[in-house]
C-alpha positions, 0 to 999 in steps of 0.5 A, spaced: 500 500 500 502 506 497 501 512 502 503 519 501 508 521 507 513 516 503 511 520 497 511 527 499 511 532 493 509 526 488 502 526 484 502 519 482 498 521 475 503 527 473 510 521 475 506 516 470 505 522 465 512 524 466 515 517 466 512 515 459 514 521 455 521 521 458 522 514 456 517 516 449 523 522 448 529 517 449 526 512 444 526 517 439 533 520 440 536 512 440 531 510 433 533 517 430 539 521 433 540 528 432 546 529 427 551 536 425 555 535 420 562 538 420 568 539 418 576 540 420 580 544 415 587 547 415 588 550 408 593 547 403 597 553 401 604 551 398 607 543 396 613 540 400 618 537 396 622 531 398 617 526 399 620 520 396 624 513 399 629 516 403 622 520 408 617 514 405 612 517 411 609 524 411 603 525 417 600 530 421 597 529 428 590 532 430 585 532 436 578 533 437 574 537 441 569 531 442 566 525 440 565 524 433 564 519 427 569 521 421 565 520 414 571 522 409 578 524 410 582 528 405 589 530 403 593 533 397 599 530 393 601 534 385 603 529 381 610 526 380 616 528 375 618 521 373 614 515 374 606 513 376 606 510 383 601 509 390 600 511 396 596 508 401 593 513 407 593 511 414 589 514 420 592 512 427 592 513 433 598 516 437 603 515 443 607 521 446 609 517 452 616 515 449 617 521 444 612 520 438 609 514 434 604 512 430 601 506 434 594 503 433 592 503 425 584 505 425 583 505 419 587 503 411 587 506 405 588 505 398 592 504 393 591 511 391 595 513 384 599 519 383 600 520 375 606 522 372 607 529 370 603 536 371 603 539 376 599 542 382 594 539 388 591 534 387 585 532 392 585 525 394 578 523 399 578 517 402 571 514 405 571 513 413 565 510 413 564 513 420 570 512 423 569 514 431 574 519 433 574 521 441 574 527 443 582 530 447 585 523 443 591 525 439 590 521 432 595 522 426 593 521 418 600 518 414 601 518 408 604 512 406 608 510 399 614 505 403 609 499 401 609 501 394 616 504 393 619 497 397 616 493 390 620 497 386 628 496 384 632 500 387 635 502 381 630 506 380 627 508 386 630 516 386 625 516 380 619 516 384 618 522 388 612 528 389 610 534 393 604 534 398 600 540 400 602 543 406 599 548 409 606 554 410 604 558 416 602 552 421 596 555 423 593 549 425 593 548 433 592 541 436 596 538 431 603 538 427 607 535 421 611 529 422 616 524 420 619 518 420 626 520 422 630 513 420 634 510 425 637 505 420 636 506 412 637 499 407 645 499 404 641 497 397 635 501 397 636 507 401 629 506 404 628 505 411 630 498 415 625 493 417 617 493 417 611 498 418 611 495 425 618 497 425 618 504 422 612 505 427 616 504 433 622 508 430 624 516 432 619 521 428 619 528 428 614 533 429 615 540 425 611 545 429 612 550 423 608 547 418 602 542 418 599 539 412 593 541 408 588 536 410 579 536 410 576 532 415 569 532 415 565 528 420 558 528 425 557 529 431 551 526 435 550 531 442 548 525 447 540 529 449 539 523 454 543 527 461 538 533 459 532 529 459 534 524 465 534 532 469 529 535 466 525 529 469 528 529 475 527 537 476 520 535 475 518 530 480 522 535 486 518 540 484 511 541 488 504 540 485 500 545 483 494 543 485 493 537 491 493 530 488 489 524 489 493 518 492 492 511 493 490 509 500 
């Protein structure tokens, strides 16, 4: 038997009301949740040379303010001077207690084809399919052409070379350029010794005076449920306006 004196303030006809339309208002934010769409952009304004087997990675850290899910990612590269080749792009996720490495690989790429001859950016859009990126997390986007141009003769390996949009005055705050700074380079090809793996864990360096040119475009979905769950718990503390009938 319920009495009023262990439910003080509580209309039980209001408390059913209110409880069936907080449930109603979460199951349509769960069936059908707000989405915003927006984007991260640092301008590409210049080309940086030296993109070739000797610094076969070239990347750019970033962060965001919250939780979202990435949709597409993209990048600029101007076409090579000698030979058509790929590279692949790699999104990661990054650990600076040790200095600064790529560590976890999030999503992969590719191959993505730079042509031979000509001469400007060239955008390049990969598909995130709604990656999830968490808010205050350090992540990194490489460029990687090391799994292409260690298929190549090394003969020819210094033909196989192109530029990457950057962006000159590195405006870009949460974030830099970075590098793989080789430790040991292969006596034959010149590229870098050992795996991706290897290279991973490897000395990289962050240029703070430049970053990459780079669009991310993604969603943010406001989590509305807190709101409502308080706005429920305002209601039921607050007094009836009118005195109510209760079960005896």
């Amino acid at each position: 038997m319920l009495h009023r004196e262990r439910f003080p303030g509580i209309q039980f006809d209001r408390f059913s009301h209110y409880l069936i339309l907080v449930q109603f208002v979460i199951f349509c934010i769960l069936a059908s949740p707000p989405v915003f769409a927006e984007t991260l952009e640092v301008r590409a304004d210049i080309l940086k040379s030296g993109f070739d087997y000797r610094v076969p990675y070239r990347g750019q850290t970033f962060m965001l303010p919250a939780a979202v899910k990435a949709d597409r990612l993209t990048v600029y590269v101007s076409p090579s001077i000698f030979q058509s080749f790929t590279f692949n792009l790699l999104i990661t996720e990054v650990d600076t207690a040790n200095g600064l490495h790529p560590t976890t690989i999030l999503f992969e790429a590719g191959p993505f084809t730079i042509p031979r001859g000509g001469s400007g950016f060239i955008p390049y859009t990969a598909d995130l399919g709604g990656l999830t990126l968490y808010g205050g997390k350090l992540y990194a986007f490489i460029l990687d052409i090391f799994v292409s141009l260690s298929q190549i003769e090394s003969e020819t390996l210094w033909q196989y070379s192109t530029l990457t949009g950057m962006n000159e005055g590195g405006v870009y705050t949460f974030g830099d350029h970075i590098y793989l700074g080789a430790d040991c380079t292969d006596s034959i090809t010149g590229l870098p010794c050992g795996s991706r793996e290897d290279h991973f864990a490897g000395t990289w360096i962050a240029d703070t005076s430049e970053d990459m040119g780079f669009l991310l475009e993604y969603d943010t979905v406001p989590s509305l449920i807190p709101s409502v769950i308080q706005l429920l718990l305002l209601k039921l503390r607050d007094p009836p306006a009118e005195a109510g009938n209760y079960p005896d």
